[in-house]
VMD Tcl script that builds the backbone (N, CA, C; Angstrom):
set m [mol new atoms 267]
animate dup $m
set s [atomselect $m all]
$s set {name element resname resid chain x y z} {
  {N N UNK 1 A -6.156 -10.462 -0.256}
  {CA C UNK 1 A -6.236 -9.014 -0.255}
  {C C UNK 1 A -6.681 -8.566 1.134}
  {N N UNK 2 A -6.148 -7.782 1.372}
  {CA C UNK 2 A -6.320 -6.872 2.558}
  {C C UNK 2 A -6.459 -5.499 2.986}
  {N N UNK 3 A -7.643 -4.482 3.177}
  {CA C UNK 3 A -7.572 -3.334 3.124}
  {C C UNK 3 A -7.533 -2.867 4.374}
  {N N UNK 4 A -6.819 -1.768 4.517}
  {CA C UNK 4 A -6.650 -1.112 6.307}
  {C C UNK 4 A -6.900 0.516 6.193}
  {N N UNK 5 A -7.948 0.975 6.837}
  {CA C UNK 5 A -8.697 2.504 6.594}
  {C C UNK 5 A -7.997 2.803 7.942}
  {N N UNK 6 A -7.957 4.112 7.556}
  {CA C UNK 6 A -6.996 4.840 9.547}
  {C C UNK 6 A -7.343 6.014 8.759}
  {N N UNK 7 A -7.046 6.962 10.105}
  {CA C UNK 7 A -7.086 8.435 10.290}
  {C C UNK 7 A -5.669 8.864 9.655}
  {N N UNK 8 A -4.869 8.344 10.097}
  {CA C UNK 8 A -3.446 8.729 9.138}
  {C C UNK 8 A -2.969 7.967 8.702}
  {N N UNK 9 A -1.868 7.509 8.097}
  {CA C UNK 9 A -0.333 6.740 7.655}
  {C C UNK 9 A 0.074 5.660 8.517}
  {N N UNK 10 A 0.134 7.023 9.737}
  {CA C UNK 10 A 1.326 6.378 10.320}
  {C C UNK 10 A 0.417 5.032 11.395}
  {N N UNK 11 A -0.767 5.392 11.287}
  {CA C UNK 11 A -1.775 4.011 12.162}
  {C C UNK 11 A -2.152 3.128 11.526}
  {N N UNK 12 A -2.170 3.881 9.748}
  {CA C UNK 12 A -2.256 2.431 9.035}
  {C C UNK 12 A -1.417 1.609 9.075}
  {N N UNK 13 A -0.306 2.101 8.339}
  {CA C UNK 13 A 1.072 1.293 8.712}
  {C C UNK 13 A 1.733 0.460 9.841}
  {N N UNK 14 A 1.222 1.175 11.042}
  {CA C UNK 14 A 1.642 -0.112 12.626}
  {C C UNK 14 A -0.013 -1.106 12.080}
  {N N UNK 15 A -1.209 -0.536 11.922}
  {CA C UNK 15 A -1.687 -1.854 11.720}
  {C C UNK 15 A -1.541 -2.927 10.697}
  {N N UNK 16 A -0.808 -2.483 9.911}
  {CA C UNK 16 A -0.221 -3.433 8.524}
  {C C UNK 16 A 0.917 -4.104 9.652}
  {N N UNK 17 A 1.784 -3.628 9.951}
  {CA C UNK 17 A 2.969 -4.154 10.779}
  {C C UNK 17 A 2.517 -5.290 11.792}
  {N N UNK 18 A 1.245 -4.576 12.485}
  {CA C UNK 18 A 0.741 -6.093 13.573}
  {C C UNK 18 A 0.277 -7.332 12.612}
  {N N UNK 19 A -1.022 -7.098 11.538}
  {CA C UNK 19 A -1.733 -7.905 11.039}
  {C C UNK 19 A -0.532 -9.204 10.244}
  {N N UNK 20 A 0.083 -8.544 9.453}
  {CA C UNK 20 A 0.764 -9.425 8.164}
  {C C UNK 20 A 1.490 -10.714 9.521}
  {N N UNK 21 A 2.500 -10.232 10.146}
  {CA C UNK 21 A 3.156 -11.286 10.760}
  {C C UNK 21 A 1.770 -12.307 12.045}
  {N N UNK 22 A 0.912 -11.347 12.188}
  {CA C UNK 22 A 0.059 -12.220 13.241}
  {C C UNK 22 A -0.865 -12.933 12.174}
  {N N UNK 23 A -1.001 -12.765 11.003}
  {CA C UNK 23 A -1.756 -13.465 10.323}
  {C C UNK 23 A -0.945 -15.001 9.447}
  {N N UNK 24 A 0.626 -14.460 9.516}
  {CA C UNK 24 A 1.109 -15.522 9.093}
  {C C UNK 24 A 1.359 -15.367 7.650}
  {N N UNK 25 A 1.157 -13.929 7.270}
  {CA C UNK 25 A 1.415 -13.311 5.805}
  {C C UNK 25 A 2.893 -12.964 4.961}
  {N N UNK 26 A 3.184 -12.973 4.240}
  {CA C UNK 26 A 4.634 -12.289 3.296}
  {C C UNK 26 A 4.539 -10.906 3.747}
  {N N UNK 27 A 5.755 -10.855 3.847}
  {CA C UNK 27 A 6.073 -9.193 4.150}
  {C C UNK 27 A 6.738 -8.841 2.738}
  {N N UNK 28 A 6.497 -7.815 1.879}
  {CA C UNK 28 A 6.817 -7.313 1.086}
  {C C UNK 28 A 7.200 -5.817 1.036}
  {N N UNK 29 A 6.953 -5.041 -0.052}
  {CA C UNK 29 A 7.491 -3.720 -0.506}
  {C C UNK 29 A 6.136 -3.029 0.150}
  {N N UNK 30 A 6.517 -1.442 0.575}
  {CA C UNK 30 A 5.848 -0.970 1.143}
  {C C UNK 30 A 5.585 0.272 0.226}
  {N N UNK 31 A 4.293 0.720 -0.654}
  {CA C UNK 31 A 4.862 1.391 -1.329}
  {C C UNK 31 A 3.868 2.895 -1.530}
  {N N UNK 32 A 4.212 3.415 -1.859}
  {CA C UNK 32 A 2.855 4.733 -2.043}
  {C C UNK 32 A 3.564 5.987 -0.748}
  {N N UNK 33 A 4.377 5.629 -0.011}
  {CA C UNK 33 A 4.907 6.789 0.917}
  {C C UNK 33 A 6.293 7.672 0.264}
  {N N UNK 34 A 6.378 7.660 -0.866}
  {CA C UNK 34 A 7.509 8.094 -1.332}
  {C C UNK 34 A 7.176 8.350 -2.996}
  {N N UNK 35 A 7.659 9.920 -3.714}
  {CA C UNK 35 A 7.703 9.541 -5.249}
  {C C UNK 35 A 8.935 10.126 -5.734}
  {N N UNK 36 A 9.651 9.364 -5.873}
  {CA C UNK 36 A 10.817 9.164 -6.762}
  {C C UNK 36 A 12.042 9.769 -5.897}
  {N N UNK 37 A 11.902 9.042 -4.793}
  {CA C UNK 37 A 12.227 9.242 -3.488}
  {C C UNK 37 A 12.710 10.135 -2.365}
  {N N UNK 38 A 11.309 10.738 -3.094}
  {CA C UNK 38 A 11.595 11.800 -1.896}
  {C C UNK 38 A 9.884 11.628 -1.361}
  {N N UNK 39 A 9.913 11.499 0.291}
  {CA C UNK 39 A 8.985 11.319 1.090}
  {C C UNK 39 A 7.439 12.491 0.693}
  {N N UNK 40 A 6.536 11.562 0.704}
  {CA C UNK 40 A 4.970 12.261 0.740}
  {C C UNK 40 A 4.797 12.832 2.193}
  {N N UNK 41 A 4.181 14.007 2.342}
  {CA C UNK 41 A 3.679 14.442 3.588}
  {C C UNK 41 A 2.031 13.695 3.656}
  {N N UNK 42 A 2.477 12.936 4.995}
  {CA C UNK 42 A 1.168 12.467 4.724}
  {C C UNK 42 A 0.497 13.409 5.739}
  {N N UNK 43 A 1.281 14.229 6.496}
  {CA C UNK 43 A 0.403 14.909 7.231}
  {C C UNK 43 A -0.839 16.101 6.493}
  {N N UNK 44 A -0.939 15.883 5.784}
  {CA C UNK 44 A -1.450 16.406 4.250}
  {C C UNK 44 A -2.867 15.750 3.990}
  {N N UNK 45 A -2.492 14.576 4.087}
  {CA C UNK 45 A -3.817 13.883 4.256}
  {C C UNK 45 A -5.440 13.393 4.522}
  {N N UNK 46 A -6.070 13.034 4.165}
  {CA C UNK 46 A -7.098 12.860 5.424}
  {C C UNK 46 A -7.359 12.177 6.644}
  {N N UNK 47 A -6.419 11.015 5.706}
  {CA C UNK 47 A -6.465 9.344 6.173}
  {C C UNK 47 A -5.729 8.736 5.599}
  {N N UNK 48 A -6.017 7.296 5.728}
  {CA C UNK 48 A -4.863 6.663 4.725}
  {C C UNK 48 A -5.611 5.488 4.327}
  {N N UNK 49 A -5.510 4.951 3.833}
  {CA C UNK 49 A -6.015 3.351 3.274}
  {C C UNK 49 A -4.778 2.496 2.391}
  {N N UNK 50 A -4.553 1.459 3.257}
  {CA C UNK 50 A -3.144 0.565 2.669}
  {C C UNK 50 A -4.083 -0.753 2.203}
  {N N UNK 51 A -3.800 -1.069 0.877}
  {CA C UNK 51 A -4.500 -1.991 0.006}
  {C C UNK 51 A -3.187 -3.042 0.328}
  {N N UNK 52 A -3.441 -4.183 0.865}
  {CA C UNK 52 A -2.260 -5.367 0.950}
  {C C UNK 52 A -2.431 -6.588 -0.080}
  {N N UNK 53 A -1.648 -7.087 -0.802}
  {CA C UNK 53 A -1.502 -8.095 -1.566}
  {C C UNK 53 A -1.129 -9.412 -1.278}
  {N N UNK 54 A -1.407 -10.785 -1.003}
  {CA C UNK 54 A -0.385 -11.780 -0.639}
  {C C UNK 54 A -0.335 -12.347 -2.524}
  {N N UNK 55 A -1.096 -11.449 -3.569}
  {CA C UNK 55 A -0.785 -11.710 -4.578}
  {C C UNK 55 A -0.157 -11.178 -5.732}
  {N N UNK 56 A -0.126 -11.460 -6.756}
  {CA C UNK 56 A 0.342 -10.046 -7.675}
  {C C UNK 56 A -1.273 -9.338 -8.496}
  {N N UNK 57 A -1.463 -8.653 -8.113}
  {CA C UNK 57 A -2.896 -7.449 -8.399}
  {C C UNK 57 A -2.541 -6.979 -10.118}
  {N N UNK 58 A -1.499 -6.492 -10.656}
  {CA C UNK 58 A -1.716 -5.771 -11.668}
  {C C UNK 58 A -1.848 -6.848 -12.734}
  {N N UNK 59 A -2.002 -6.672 -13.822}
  {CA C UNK 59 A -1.981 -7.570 -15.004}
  {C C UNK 59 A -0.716 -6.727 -16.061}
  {N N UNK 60 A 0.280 -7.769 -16.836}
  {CA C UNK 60 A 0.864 -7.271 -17.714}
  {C C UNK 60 A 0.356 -6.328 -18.244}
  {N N UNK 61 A -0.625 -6.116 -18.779}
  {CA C UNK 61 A -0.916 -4.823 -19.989}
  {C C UNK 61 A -1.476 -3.618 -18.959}
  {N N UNK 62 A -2.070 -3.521 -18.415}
  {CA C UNK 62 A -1.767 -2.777 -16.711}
  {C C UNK 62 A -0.623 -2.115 -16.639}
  {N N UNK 63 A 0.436 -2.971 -16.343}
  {CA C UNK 63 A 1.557 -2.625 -16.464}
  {C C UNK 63 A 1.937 -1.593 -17.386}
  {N N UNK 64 A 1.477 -2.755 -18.721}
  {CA C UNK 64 A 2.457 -1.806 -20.051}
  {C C UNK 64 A 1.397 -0.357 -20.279}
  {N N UNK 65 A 0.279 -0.546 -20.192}
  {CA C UNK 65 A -0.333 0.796 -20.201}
  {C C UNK 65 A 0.381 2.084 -19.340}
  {N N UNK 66 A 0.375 1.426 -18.025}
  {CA C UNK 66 A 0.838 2.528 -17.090}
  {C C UNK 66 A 2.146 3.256 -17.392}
  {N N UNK 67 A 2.781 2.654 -18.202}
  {CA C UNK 67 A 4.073 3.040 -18.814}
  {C C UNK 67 A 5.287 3.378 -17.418}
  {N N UNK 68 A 5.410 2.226 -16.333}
  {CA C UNK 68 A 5.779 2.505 -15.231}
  {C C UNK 68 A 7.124 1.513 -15.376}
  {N N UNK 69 A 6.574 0.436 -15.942}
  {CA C UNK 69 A 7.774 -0.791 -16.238}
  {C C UNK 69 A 7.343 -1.974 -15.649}
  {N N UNK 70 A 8.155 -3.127 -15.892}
  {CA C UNK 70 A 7.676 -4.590 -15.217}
  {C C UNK 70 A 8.394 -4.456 -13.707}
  {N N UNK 71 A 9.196 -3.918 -13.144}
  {CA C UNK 71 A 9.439 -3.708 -11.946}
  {C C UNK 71 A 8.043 -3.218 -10.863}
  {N N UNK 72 A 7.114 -2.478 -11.610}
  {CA C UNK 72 A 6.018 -2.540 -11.106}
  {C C UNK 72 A 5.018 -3.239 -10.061}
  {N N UNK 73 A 5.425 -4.414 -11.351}
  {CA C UNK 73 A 4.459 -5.332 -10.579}
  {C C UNK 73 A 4.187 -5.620 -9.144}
  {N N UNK 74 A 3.242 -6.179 -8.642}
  {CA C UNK 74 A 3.272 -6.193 -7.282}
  {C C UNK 74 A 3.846 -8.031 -7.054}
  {N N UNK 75 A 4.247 -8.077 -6.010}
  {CA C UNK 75 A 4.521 -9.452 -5.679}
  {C C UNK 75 A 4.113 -9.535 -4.635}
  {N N UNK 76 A 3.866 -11.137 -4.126}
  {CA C UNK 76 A 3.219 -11.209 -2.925}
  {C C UNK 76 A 3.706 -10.393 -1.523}
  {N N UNK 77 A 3.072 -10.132 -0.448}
  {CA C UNK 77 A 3.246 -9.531 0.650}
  {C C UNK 77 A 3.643 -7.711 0.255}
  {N N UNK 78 A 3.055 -7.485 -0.816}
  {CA C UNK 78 A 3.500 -5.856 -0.728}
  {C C UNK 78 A 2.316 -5.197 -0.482}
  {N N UNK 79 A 2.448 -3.582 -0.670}
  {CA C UNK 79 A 1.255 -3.036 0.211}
  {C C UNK 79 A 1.714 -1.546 -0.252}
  {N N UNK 80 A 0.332 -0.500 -0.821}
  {CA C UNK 80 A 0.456 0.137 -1.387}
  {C C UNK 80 A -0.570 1.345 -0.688}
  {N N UNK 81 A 0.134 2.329 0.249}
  {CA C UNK 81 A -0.463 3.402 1.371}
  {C C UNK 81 A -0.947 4.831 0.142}
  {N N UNK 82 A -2.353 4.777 0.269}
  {CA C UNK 82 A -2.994 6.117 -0.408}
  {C C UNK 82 A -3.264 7.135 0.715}
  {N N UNK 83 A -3.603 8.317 0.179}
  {CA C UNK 83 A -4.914 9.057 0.515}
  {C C UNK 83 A -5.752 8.296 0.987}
  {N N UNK 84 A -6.937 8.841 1.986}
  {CA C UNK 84 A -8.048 8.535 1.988}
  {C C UNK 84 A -9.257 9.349 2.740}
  {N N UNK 85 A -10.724 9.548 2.163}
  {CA C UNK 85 A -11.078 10.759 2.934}
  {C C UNK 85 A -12.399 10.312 3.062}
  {N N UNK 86 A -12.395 8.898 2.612}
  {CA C UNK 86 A -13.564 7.998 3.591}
  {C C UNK 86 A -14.073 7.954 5.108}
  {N N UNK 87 A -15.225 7.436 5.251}
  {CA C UNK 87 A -15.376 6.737 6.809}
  {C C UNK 87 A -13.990 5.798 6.741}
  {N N UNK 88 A -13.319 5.585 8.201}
  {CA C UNK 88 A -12.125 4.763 8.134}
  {C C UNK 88 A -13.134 3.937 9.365}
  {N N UNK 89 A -13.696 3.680 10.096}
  {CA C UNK 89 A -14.320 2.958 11.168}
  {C C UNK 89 A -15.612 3.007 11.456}
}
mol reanalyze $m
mol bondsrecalc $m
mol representation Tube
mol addrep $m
């Protein structure tokens, strides 16, 4: 697991982009910047915080609760960009 706090998106995201390949990590699905595909303003934001996985995080009934589907799931190397209106540093 891997968490990355920034002032926006778009700094979390280049630091997800440096870390995963300099760490030697799975690159996966990138997900939380889009709903039902049409783009989030993240300029909207406070911050951002990207939670990274090299595992799968949810649990089946997780799943089936969320009523989202088994496509859901996370698989290794994916990474899921919120809000955030924390200290980032």
């Amino acid at each position: 697991m891997l968490g990355i706090c920034s002032s926006s998106a778009t700094d979390a995201v280049q630091a997800l982009k440096t870390w995963v390949p300099a760490l030697g990590l799975p690159k996966g699905l990138l997900l939380g910047l889009d709903v039902g595909g049409v783009p989030v303003d993240t300029a909207l934001w406070n911050g951002a915080y990207v939670k990274y996985s090299t595992g799968g995080s949810s649990t089946f009934e997780q799943v089936r609760k969320s009523g989202v589907g088994f496509e859901s799931l996370w698989k290794p190397g994916d990474a899921f960009v919120e809000d955030y209106d924390g200290k980032y540093r």
